[in-house]
C-alpha positions in Angstrom: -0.8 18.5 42.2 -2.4 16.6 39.7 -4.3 19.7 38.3 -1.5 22.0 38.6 0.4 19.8 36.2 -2.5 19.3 33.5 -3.2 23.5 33.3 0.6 23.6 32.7 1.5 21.5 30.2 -2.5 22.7 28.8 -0.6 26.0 28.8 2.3 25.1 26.7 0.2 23.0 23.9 -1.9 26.5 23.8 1.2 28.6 23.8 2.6 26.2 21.3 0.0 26.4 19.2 0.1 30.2 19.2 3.3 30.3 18.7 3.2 28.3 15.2 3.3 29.6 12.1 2.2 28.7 8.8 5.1 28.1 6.1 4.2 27.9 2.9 5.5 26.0 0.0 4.9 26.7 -3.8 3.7 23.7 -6.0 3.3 24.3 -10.2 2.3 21.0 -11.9 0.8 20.4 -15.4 -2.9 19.3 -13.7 -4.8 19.8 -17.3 -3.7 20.3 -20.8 -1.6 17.5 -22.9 1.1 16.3 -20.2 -2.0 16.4 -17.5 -1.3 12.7 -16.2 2.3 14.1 -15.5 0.8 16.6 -13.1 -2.2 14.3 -12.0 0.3 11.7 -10.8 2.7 14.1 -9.0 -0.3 15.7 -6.9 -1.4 12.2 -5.8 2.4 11.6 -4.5 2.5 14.9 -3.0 -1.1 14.3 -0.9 0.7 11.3 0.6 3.6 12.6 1.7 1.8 16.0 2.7 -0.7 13.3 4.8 2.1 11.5 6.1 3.9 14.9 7.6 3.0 18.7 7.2 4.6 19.8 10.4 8.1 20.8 11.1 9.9 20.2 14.0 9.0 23.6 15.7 5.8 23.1 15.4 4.9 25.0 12.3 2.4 24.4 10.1 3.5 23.2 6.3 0.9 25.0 3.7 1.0 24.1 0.0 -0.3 26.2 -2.9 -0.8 24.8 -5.8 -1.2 26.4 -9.4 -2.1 24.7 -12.5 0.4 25.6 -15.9 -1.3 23.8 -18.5 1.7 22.3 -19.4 2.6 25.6 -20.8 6.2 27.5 -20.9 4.7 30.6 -20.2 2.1 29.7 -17.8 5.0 28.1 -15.3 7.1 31.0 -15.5 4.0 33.2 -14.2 2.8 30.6 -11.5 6.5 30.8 -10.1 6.6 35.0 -10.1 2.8 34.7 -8.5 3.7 32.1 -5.9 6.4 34.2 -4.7 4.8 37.8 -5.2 1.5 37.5 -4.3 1.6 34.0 -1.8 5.3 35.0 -0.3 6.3 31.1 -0.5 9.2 29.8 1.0 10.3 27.0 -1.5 8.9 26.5 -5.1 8.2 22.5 -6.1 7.6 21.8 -9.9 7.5 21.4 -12.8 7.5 18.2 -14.6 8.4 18.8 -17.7 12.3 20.6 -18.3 10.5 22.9 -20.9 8.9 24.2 -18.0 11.1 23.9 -15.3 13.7 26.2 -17.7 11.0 28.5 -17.8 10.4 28.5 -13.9 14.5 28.7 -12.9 15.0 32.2 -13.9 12.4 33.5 -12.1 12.9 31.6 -9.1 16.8 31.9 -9.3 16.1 35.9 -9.7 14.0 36.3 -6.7 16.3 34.5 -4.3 13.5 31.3 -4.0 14.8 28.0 -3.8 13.3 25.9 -6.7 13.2 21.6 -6.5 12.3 20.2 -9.4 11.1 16.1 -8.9 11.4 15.1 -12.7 13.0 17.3 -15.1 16.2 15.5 -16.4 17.7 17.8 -18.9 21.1 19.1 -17.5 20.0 22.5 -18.5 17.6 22.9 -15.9 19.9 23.5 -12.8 23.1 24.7 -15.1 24.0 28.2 -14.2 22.0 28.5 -11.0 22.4 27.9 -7.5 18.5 28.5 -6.2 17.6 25.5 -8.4 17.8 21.8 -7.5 16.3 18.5 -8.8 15.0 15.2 -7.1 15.4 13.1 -10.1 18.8 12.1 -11.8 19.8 13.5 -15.3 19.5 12.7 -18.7 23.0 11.6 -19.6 22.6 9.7 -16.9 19.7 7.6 -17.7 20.3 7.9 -21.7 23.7 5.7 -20.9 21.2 3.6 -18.9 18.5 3.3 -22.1 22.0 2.7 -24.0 23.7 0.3 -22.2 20.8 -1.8 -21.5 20.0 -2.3 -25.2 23.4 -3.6 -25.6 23.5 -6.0 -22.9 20.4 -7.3 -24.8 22.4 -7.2 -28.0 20.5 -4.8 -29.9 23.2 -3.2 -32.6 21.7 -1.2 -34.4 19.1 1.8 -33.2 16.6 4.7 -34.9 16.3 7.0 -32.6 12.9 9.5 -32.4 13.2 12.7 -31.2 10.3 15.0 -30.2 11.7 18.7 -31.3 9.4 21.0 -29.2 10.6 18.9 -25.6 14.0 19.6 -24.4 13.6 16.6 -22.6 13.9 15.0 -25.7 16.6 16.3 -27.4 18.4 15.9 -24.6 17.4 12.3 -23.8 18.1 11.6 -27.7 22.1 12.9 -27.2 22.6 11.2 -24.5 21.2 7.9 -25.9 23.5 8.2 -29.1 26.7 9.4 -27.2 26.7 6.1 -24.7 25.0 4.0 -27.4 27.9 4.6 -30.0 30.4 4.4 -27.3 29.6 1.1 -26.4 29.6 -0.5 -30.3 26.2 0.5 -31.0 25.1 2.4 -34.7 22.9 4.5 -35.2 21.3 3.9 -38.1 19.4 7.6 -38.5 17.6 10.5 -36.0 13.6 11.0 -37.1 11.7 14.1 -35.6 8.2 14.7 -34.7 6.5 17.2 -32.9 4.5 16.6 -29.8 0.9 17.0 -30.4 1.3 14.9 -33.7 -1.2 11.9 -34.2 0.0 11.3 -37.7 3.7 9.3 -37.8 3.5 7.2 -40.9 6.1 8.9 -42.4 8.7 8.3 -39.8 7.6 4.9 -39.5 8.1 4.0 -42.8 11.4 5.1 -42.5 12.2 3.6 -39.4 10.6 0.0 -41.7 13.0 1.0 -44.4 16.0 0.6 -41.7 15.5 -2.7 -39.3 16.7 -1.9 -37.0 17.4 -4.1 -33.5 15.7 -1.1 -31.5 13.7 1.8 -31.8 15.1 4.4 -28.9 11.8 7.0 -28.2 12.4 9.7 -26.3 9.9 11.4 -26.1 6.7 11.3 -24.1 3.6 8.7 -23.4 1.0 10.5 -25.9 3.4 10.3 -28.6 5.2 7.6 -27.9 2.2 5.5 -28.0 0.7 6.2 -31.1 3.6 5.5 -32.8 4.2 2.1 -31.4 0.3 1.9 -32.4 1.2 2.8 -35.9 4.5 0.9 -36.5 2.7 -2.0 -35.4 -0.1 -1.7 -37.9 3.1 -1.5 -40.9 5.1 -4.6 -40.2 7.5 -3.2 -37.5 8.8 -5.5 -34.9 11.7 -4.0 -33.6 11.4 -3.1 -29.9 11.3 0.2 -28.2 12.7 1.3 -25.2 12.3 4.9 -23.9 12.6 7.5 -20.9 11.1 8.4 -17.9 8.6 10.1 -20.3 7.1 6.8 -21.3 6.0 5.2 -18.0 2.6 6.1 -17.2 -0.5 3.8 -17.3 -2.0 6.1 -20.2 1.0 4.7 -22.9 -0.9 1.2 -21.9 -4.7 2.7 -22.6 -3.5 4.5 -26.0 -1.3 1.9 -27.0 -3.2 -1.4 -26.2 -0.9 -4.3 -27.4 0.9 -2.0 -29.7 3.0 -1.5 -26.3 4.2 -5.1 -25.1 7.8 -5.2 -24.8 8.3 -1.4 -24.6 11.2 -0.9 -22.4 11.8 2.4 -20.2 14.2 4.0 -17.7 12.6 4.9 -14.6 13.0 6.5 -10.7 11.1 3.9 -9.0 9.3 0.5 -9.2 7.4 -0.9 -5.9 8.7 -4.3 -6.7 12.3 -2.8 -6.1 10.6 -0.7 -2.9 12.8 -2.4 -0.2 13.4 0.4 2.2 11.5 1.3 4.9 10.7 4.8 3.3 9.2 3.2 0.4 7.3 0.8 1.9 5.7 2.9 4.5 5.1 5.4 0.5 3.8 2.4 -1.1 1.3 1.1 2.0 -0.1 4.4 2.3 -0.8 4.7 -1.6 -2.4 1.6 -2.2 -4.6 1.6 1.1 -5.7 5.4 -0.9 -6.0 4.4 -4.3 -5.5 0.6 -4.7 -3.2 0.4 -7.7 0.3 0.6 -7.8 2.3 3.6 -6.8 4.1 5.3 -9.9 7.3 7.3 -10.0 6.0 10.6 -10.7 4.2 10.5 -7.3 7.3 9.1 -5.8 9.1 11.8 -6.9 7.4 14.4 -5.9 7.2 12.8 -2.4 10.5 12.7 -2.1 11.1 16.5 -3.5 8.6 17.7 -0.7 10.8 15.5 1.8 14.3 17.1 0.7 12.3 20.6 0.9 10.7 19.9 4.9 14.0 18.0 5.6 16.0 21.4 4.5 13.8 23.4 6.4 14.1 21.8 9.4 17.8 21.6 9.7 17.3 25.5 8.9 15.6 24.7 12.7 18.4 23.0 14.2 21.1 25.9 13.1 18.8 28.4 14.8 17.7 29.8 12.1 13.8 30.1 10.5 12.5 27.7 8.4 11.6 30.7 5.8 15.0 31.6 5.3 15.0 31.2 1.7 18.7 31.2 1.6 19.0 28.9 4.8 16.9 26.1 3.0 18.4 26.3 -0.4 21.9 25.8 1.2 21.0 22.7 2.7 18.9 21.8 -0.2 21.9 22.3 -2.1 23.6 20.1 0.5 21.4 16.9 0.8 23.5 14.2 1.4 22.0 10.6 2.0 18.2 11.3 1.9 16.6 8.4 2.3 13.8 8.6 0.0 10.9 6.6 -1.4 12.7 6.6 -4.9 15.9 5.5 -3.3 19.2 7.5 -1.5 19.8 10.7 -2.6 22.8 12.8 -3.2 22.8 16.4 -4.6 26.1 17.7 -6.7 27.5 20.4 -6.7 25.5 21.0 -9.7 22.4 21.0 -7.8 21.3 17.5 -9.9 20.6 14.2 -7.7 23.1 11.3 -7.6 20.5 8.3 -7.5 19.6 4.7 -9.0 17.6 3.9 -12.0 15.2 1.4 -12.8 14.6 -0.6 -16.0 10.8 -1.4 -16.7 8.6 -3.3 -19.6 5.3 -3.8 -20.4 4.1 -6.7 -19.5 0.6 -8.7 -20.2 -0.8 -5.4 -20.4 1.1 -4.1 -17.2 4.4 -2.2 -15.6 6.8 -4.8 -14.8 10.5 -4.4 -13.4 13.2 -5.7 -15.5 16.3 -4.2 -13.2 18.0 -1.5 -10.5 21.4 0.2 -12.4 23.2 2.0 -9.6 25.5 5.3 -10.6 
């Protein structure tokens, strides 16, 4: 009786097994070129959480494909048309930066694909289109955030520096000023540089020429360092606080103790990990690559969760877990993930509903100042 039962349920695992398919999901990150840490960080989030489950319920088989974009417009846009062409992905995951991930949208929105951006914040990214969702909250969202913090700290007075080739930051800048204003705050003037600049004494001397209480940068870690570096070197005292694009270990290595104080909005800090998500995130990180797990890796965990999580509802309504349209509905309708970076909620706008985290530099280090809920 014994053997009877061991060749059948031998049977079903082989039938099972035969039975599974492979599913594959899209992935375009900037792994080289100038934003490369961006990328670099994501991918090591997404090997967790691709460790931690790559099976759906029915037994399928989660593939990802992943394509490098340089951190380039144009590149992103043709990783997205090849991932779905030639690979026949289910889901698309990326990009980092919103320059990007507006490139992507169109292409993925066009074909039908559903599209989950982890961290770009500009509003613009999702506006319009109903394939495209994010993991990450907005900018207007965490520019009141930047804002309202600086306040409470009773900074009055603000330069704000905007990068003019990132959406991100244009967008990150209006938002600053519009909350900032709101809430008392003046803005004392708006300088511009360009990303890829090395040279800021120009817009440092004006930002000397001002005083002002705070310095809002919204731009991203290679800039943003280099020009705390160099208003350092002229006299400048006045603190920064930035974005999400400021909060990777590289603003520490380029920026040395140019970078003490500097404040930034965040998705996730470990010392605020509390849920059981998180912890079980931040155990498996640091037992891989003993250092502290950063946001960008967070979020893309969590993006690849709302994406298997979507797909296997698609399971439980009978339907396949490649039905593009099937998973971008209930993509569209995530309600009360419970992710590493927190709970999520997706609007009807497609954007997340989610906390944010204020963090410093500290002693050389990341250290978290507070949670602010939405």
């Amino acid at each position: 009786m014994k053997k009877v039962l061991s060749v059948a349920a031998a049977t079903v695992l082989v039938s099972s097994a035969l039975l599974a398919k492979e599913v594959k999901i899209g992935v375009v990150l900037p792994l080289t070129g100038p934003i490369a840490a961006f990328g670099q960080t994501s991918k090591g989030g997404l090997d967790i959480a691709y460790a931690q489950n790559h099976k759906l319920k029915n037994g399928d088989d989660v593939k990802l494909i992943i394509l490098d974009d340089r951190g380039d417009k144009v590149e992103a846009a043709t990783a997205v048309k090849r991932l779905i062409d030639k690979n026949h992905v289910t889901a698309i995951l990326g990009e980092v930066a919103s320059s990007n991930s507006m490139a992507m949208a169109p292409v993925a929105e066009n074909a039908k694909t559903p599209m989950i951006t982890h961290a770009s914040t500009n509003p613009r990214v999702t506006k319009g289109k109903t394939f495209v969702t994010r993991a990450c909250f907005i900018d207007p969202f965490q520019g009141a955030v930047a804002a309202n913090y600086a306040l409470s700290k009773g900074y009055k007075t603000a330069v704000i520096v905007t990068d003019t080739k990132q959406d991100y930051s244009v967008g990150l800048s209006k938002a600053f000023r519009k909350a900032y204003t709101k809430g008392g705050g003046k803005v004392l003037k708006t300088v511009y540089i360009n990303s890829g600049d090395k040279d800021f004494n120009a817009q440092v001397s004006t930002i000397k020429s001002l005083h002002p209480d705070i310095i809002d940068f919204t731009g991203y870690y290679p800039e943003g360092a280099l020009l705390a570096r160099q208003a350092r070197a002229m006299g400048v005292k006045a603190p920064f606080i930035g974005g999400d694009g400021s909060g990777f270990p590289e603003l520490i290595k380029i920026g040395g103790k140019a970078v003490e104080g500097f404040m930034y909005t965040d998705h996730f800090n470990e010392a605020a990990a509390k849920s059981p998500e998180a912890k079980a995130y931040v155990k498996a990180f640091h037992a891989k690559n003993h250092k502290a797990a950063d946001s960008m890796g967070a979020l893309a965990a969590d993006a690849y969760g709302m994406i298997l999580a979507a797909m296997n509802k698609c399971i439980d309504e009978g339907k396949a877990p490649t039905d593009k349209v099937c998973v971008n509905n209930n993509l569209r309708h995530t309600k009360n993930y419970h992710g590493v970076t927190g709970v999520i909620n997706i609007d009807k706008n497609g954007n997340a509903v989610k906390s944010a985290v204020v963090n410093v530099v500290k002693n050389g280090k990341f250290a978290y100042l507070t949670t602010v809920n939405p």
